[in-house]
N, CA, C and O atoms as CSV, one atom per row, in Angstrom:
chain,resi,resn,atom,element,x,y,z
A,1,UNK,N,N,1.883,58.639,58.730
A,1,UNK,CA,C,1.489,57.340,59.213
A,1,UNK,C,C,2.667,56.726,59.973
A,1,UNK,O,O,3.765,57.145,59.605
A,2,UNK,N,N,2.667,55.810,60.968
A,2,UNK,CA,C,3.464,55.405,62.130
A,2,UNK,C,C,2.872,53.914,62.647
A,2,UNK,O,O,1.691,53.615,62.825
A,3,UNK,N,N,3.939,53.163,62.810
A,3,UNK,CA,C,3.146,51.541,62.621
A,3,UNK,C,C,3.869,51.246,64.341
A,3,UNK,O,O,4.884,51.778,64.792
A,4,UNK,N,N,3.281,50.597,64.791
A,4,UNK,CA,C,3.609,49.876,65.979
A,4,UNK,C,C,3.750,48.252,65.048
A,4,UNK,O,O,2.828,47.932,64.298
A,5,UNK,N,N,5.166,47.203,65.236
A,5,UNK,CA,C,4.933,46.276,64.925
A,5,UNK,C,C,5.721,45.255,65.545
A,5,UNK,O,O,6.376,45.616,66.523
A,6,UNK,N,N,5.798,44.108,65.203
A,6,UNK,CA,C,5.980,42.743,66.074
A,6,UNK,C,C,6.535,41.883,64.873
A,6,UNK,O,O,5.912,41.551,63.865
A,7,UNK,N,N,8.277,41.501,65.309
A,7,UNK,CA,C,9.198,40.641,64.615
A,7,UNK,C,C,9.162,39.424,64.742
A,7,UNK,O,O,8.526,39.360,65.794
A,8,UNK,N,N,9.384,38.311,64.439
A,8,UNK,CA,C,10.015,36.858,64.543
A,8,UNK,C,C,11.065,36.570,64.484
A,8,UNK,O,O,11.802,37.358,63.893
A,9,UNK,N,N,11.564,35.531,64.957
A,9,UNK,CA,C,13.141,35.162,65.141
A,9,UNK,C,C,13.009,33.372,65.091
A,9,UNK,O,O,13.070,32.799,66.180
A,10,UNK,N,N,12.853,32.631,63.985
A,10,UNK,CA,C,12.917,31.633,64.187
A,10,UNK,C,C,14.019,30.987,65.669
A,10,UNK,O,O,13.852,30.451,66.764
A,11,UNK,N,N,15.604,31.670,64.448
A,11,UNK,CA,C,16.708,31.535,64.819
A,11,UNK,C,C,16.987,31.729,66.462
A,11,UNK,O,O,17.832,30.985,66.962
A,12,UNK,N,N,16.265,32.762,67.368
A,12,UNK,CA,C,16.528,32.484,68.320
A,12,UNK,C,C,15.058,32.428,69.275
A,12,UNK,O,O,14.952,32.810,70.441
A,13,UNK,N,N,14.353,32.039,68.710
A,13,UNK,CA,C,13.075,31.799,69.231
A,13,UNK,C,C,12.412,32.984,69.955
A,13,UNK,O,O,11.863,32.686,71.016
A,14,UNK,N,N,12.354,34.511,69.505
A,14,UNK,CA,C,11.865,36.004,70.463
A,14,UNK,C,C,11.390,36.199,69.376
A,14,UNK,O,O,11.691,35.655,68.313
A,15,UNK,N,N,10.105,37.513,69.719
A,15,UNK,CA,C,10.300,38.489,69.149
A,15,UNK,C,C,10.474,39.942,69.818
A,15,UNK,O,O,10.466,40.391,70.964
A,16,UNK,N,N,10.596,40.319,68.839
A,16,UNK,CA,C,11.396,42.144,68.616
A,16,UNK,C,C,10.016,42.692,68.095
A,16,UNK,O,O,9.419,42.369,67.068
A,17,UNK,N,N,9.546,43.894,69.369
A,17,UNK,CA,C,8.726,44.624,69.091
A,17,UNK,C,C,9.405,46.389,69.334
A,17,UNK,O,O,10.249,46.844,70.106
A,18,UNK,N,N,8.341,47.152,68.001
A,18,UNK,CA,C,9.115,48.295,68.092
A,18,UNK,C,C,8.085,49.108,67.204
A,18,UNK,O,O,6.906,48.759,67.270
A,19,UNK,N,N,8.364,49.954,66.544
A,19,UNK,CA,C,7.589,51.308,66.448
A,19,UNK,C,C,8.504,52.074,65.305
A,19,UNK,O,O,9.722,52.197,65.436
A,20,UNK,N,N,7.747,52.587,64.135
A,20,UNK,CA,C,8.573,53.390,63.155
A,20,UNK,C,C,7.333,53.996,62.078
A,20,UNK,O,O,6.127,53.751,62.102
A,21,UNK,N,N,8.218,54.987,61.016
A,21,UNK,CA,C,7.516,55.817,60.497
A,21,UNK,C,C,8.028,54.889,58.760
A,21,UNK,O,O,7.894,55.524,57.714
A,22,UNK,N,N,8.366,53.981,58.739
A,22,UNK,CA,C,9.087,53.491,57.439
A,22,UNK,C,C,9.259,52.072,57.975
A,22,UNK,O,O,10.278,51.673,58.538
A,23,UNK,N,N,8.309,51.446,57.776
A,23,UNK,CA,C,8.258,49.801,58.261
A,23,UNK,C,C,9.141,49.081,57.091
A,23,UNK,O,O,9.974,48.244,57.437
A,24,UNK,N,N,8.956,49.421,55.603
A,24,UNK,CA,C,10.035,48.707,54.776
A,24,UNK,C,C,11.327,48.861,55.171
A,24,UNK,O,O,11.992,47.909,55.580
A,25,UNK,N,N,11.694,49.834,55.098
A,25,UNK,CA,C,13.255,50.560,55.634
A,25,UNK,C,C,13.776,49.751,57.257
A,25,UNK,O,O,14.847,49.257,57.610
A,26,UNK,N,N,12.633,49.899,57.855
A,26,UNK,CA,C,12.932,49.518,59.305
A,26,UNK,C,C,13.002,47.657,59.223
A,26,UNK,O,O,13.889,47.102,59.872
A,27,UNK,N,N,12.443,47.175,58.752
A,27,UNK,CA,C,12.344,45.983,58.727
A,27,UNK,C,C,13.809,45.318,57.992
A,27,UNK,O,O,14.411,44.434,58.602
A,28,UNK,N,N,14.259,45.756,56.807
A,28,UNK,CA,C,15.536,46.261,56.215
A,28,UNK,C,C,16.171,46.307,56.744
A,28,UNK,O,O,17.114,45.520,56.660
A,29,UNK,N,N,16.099,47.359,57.758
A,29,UNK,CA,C,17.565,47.240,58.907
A,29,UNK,C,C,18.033,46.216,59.778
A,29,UNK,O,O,19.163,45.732,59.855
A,30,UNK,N,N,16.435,45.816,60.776
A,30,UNK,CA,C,16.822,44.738,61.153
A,30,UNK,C,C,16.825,43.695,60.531
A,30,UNK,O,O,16.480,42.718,61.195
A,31,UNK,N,N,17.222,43.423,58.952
A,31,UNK,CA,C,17.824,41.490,58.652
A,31,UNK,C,C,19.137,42.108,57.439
A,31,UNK,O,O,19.686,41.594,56.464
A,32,UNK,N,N,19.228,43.285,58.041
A,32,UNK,CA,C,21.118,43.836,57.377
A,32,UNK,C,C,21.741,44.336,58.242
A,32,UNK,O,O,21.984,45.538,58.136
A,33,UNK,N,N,22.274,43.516,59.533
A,33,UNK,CA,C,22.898,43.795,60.525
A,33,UNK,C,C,23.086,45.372,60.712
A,33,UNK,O,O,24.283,45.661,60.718
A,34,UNK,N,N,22.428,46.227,60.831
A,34,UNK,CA,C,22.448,47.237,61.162
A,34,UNK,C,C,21.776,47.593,62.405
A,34,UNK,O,O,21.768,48.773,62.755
A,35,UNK,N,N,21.252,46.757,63.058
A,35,UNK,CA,C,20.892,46.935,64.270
A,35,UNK,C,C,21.405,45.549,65.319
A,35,UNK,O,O,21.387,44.329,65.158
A,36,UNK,N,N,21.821,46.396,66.366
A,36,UNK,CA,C,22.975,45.797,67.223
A,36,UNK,C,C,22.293,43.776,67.682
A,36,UNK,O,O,22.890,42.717,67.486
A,37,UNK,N,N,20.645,44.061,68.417
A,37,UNK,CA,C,20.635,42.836,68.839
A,37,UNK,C,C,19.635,42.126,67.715
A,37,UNK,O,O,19.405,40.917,67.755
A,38,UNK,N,N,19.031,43.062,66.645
A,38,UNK,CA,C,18.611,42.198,65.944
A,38,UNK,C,C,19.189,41.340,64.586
A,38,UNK,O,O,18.667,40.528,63.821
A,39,UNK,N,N,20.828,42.077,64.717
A,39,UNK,CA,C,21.305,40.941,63.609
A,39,UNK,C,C,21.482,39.809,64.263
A,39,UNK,O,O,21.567,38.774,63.603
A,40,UNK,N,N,21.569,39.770,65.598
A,40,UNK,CA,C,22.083,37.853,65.945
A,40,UNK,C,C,20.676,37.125,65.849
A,40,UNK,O,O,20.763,36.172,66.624
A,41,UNK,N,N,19.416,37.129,65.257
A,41,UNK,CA,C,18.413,36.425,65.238
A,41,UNK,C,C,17.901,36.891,63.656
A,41,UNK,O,O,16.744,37.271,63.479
A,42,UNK,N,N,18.883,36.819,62.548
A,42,UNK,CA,C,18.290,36.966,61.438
A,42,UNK,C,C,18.430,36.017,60.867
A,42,UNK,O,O,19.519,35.464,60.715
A,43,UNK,N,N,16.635,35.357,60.127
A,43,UNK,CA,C,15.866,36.796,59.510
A,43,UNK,C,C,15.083,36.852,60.578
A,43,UNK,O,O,14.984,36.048,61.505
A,44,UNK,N,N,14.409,38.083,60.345
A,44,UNK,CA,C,12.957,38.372,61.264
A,44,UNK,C,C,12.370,38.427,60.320
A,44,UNK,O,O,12.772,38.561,59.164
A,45,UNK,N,N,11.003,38.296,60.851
A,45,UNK,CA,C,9.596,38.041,60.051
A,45,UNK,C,C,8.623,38.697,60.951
A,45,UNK,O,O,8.358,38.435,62.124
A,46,UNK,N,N,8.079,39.731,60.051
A,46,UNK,CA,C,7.036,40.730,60.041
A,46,UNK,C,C,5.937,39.635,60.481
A,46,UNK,O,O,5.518,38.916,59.574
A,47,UNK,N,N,5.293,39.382,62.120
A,47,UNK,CA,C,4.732,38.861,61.849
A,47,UNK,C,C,3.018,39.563,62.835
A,47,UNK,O,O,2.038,38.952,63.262
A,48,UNK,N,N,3.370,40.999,62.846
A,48,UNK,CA,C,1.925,41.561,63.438
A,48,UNK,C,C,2.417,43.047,63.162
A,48,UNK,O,O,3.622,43.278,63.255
A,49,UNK,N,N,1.521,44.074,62.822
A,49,UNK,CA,C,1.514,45.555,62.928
A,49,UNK,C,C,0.174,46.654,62.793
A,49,UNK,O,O,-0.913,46.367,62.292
A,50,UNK,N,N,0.443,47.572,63.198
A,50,UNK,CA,C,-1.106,48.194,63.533
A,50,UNK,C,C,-0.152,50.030,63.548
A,50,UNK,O,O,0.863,50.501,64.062
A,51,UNK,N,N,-1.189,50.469,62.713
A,51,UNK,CA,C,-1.108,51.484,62.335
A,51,UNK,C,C,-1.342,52.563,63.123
A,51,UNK,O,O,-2.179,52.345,63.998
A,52,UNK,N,N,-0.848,53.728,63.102
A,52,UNK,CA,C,-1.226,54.775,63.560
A,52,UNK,C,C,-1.507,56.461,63.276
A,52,UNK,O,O,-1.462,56.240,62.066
A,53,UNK,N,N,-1.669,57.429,63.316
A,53,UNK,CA,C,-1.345,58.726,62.757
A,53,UNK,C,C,-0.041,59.377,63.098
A,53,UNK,O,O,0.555,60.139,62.337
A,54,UNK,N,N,0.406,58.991,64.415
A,54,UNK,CA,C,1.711,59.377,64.131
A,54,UNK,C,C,2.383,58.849,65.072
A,54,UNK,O,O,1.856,58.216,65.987
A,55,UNK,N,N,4.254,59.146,64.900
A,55,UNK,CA,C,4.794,58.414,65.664
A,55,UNK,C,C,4.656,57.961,67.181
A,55,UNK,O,O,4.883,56.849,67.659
A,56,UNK,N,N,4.287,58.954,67.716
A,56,UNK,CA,C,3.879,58.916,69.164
A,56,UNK,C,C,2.604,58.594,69.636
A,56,UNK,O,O,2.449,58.915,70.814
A,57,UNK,N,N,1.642,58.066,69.105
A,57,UNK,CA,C,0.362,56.724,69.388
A,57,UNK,C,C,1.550,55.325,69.145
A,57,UNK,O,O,2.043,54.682,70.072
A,58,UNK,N,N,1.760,55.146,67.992
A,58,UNK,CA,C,2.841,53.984,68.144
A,58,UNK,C,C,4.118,53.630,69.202
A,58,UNK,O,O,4.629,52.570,69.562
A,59,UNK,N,N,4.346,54.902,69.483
A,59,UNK,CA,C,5.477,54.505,70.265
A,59,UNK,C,C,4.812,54.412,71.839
A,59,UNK,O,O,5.737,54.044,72.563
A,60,UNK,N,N,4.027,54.532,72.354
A,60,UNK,CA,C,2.741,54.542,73.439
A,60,UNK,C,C,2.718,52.920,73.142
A,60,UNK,O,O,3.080,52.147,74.030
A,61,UNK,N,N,2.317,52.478,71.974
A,61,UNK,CA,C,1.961,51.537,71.869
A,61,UNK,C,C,2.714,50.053,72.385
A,61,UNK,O,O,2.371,49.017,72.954
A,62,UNK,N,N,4.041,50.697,71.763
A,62,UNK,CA,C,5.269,49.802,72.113
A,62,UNK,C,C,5.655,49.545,73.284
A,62,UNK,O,O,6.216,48.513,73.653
A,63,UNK,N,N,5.287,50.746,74.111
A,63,UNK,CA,C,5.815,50.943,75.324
A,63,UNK,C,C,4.532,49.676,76.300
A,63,UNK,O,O,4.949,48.710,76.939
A,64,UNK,N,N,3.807,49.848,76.235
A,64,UNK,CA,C,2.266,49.148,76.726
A,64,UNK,C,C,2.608,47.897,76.079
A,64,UNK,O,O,2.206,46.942,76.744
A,65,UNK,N,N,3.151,47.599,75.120
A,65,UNK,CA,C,3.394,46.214,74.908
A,65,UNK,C,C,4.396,45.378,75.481
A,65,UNK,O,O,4.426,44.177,75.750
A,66,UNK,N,N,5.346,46.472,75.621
A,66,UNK,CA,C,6.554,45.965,76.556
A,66,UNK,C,C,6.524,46.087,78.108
A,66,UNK,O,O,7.357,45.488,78.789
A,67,UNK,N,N,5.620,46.817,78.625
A,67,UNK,CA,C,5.546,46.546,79.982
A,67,UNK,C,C,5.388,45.694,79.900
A,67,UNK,O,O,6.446,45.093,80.086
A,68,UNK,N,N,4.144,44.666,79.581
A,68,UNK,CA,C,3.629,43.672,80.181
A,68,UNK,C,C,4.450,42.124,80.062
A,68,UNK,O,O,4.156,40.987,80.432
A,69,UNK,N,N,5.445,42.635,79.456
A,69,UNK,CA,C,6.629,41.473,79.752
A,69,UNK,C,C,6.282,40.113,79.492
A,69,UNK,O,O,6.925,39.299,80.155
A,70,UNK,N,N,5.361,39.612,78.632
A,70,UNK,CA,C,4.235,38.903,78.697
A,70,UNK,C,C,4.644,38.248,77.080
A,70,UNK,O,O,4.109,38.848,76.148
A,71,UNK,N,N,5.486,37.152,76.744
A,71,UNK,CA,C,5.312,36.135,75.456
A,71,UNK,C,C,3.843,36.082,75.107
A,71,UNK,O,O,3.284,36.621,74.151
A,72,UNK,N,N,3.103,35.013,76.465
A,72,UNK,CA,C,1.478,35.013,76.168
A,72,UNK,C,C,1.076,36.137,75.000
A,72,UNK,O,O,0.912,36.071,73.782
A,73,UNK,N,N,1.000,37.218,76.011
A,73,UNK,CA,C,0.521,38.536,75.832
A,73,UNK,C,C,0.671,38.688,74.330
A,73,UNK,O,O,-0.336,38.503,73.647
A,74,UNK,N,N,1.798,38.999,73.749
A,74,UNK,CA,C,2.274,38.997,72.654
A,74,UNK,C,C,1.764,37.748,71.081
A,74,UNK,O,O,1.453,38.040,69.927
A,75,UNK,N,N,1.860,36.709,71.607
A,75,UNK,CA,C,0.889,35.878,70.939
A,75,UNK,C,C,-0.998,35.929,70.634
A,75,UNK,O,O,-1.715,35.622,69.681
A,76,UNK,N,N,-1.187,36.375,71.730
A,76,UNK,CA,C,-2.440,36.439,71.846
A,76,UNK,C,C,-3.111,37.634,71.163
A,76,UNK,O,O,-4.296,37.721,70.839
A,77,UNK,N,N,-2.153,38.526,71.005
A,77,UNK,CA,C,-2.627,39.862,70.012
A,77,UNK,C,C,-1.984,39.540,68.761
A,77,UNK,O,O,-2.582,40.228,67.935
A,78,UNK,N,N,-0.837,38.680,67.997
A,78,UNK,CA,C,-0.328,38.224,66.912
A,78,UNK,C,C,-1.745,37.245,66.433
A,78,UNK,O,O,-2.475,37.497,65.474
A,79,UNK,N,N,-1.873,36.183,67.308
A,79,UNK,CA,C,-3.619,35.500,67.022
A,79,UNK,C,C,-4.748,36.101,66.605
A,79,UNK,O,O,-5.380,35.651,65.649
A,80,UNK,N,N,-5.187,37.356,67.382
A,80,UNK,CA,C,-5.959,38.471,66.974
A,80,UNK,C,C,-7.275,38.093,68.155
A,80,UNK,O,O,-8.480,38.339,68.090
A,81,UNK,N,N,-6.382,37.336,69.317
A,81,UNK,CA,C,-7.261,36.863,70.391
A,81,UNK,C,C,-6.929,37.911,71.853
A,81,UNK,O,O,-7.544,37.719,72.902
């Protein structure tokens, strides 16, 4: 199983979207400075994810989410609109 998912950042008002096979672990990393740009906006908050069979539908996924360069965009699928 392989999750495509979507972070919060009160602290600097973004989110951090990304793709993994261990969403506890991964989520973990980013709010224990172990990842470079997501310790300067901790905590993050798990706040959208969608499953997959394996890593590479998710990481497709991420990629299609990040073209569209799009906050809107990003809200509007966190809404479930």
């Amino acid at each position: 199983m392989a999750y495509f998912y979507v972070l919060y950042s009160e602290k600097l008002q973004k989110y951090y979207i990304g793709a993994c096979t261990d969403l506890d672990r991964r989520l973990n990393e980013h709010n224990t400075s172990q990842s470079k740009f997501t310790s300067l906006g901790m905590p993050w908050a798990l706040v959208y994810t969608e499953s997959y069979p394996d890593l590479k539908f998710a990481k497709q996924r991420e990629l299609s989410v990040k073209r569209k360069k799009s906050k809107r965009y990003i809200e509007r699928l966190i809404s479930g609109g």
